[in-house]
Residue, then its C-alpha position, 0 to 999 in steps of 0.5 A: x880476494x883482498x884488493x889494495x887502495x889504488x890511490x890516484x893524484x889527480x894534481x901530481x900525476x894526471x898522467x897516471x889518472x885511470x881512464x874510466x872510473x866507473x870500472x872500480x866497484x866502489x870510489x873514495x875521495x880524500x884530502x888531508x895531510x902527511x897522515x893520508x899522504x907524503x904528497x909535496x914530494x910529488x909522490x908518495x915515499x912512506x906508507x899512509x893510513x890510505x895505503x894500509x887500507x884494503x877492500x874486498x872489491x876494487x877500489x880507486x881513491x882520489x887523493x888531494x892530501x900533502x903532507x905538511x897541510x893545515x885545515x886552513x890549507x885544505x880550506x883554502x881555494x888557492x890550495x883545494x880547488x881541485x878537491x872542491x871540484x869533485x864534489x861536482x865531477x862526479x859521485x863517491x862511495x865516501x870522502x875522507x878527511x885528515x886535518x888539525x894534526x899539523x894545526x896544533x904542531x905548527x902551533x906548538x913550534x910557534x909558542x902559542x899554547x905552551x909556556x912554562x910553568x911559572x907561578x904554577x905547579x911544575x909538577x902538573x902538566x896542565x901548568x905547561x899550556x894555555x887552555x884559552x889559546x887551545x880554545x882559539x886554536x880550536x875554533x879556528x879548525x872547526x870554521x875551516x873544517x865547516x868550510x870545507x864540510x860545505x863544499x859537499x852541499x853545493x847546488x852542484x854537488x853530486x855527494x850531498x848525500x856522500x858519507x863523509x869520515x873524520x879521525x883524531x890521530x893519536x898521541x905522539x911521544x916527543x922524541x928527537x926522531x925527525x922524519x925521513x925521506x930517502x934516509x935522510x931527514x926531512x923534517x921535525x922533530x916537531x913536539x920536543x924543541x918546543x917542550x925543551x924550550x918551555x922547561x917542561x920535565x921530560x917525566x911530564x912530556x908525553x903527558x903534555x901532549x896527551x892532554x893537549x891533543x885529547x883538549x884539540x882534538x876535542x872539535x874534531x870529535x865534536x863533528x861527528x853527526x850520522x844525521x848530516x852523514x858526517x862520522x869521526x872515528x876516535x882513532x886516539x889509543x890506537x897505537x902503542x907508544x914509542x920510547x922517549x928516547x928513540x931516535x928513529x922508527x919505534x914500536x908503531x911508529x916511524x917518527x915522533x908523529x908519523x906511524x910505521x905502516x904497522x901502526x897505520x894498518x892497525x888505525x886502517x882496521x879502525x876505518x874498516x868498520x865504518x867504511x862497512x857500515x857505508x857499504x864500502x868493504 
């Protein structure tokens, strides 16, 4: 028998909390961003990576995700005091991170890394961005995510040993395709104003972002390390392309940066054998 996910919000609906945890077979904890949850809604509206994920036995997620959230906003106390605490409150079979996405496209929209070509090539996209405020950008996710990997290994935590699982998203295609809540636009497009305002052709757009994202998420892949129980799933090619010039949800994705739930299904299939070889199946 295949089980759903049965995601729980500790923060948004207390209400809604199950009364005894110890009658799921198997418990994750998770905390990251639009990729996991459309949480600052106060609940989720779209399908998520967590949703599409399915178990051969009863499963609760605790789920601190919102969407919008930077790895500075999860390392923060004023934003994670919920989730550090549980490391402490009680022992899960895994913890699931998804951060540094919206690191990058709040970075992108600001102008810190893109910029026209200029004296170099127009013809080559590693004209269009600047390798050494990609450099800081990265440093930047790694510290939070250092900060947050240490919440784990508190005197008091009850997951020292806990398994912890990374990803590294996939490449967006910039397209005027915000995305939706209720059918109406909530939010975005976050890649394409930000590549129209630097001049890059739109023949060298979705390489941009593919170089960008591969260089970015370069420190994400970088925390893999089995020996401290800290693995990264390389999610990147994942998922088919939208076309550029799609406005609204195309081939596995929804938006210019979130999938469609069959996009997300098919990175859930990506979890699955890891979260396996955790034991959680």
């Amino acid at each position: 028998m295949s089980h759903a996910n049965e995601i729980f919000w500790p923060e948004l609906h207390p209400d809604a909390m199950p009364a005894h945890f110890n009658d799921y077979a198997q418990r994750l904890l998770a905390e990251g961003d639009s990729w996991f949850a459309w949480a600052y809604l106060g609940f989720d509206v779209s399908p998520s990576l967590l949703t599409e994920l399915r178990f051969g036995r009863r499963t609760a997620t605790l789920c601190y995700a919102c969407s919008g959230d930077t790895s500075g906003d999860m390392a923060r106390m004023s934003m994670s005091a919920g989730f550090k605490q549980e490391f402490s409150a009680r022992r899960f079979d895994a913890v699931l991170l998804s951060g540094g996405g919206n690191d990058l496209f709040d970075a992108l929209a600001r102008g810190h890394i893109l910029r026209p070509a200029g004296g170099g090539d127009p013809a080559d996209p590693a004209s269009y961005f600047d390798t050494v405020a990609l450099d800081t950008l990265k440093a930047y996710v790694t510290s939070n995510y250092a900060q947050i990997l240490a919440w784990r290994r508190l005197p008091s935590s009850l997951n020292k040993s806990t398994p912890v699982l990374l990803h590294t998203y996939d490449y967006p295609m910039p397209r005027p395709s915000p995305a939706e809540a209720f059918g109406l636009p909530a939010a975005g497009p976050w890649l394409l104003p930000a590549l129209q305002a630097v001049g890059a052709p739109a023949a060298l757009r979705f390489e941009i972002i593919r170089r960008i994202a591969d260089d970015m998420l370069g420190c994400v892949r970088a925390l893999h390390d089995p020996a401290a129980g800290i693995y990264v799933v390389d999610t990147c090619g994942t998922l088919t392309p939208a076309s550029p010039a799609a406005t609204g949800g195309d081939a596995d994705w929804a938006n210019e940066i979130h999938p469609n739930a069959a996009g997300y299904a098919r990175l859930a299939a990506r979890f699955k054998p890891q979260l396996a070889a955790f034991g959680v199946f």
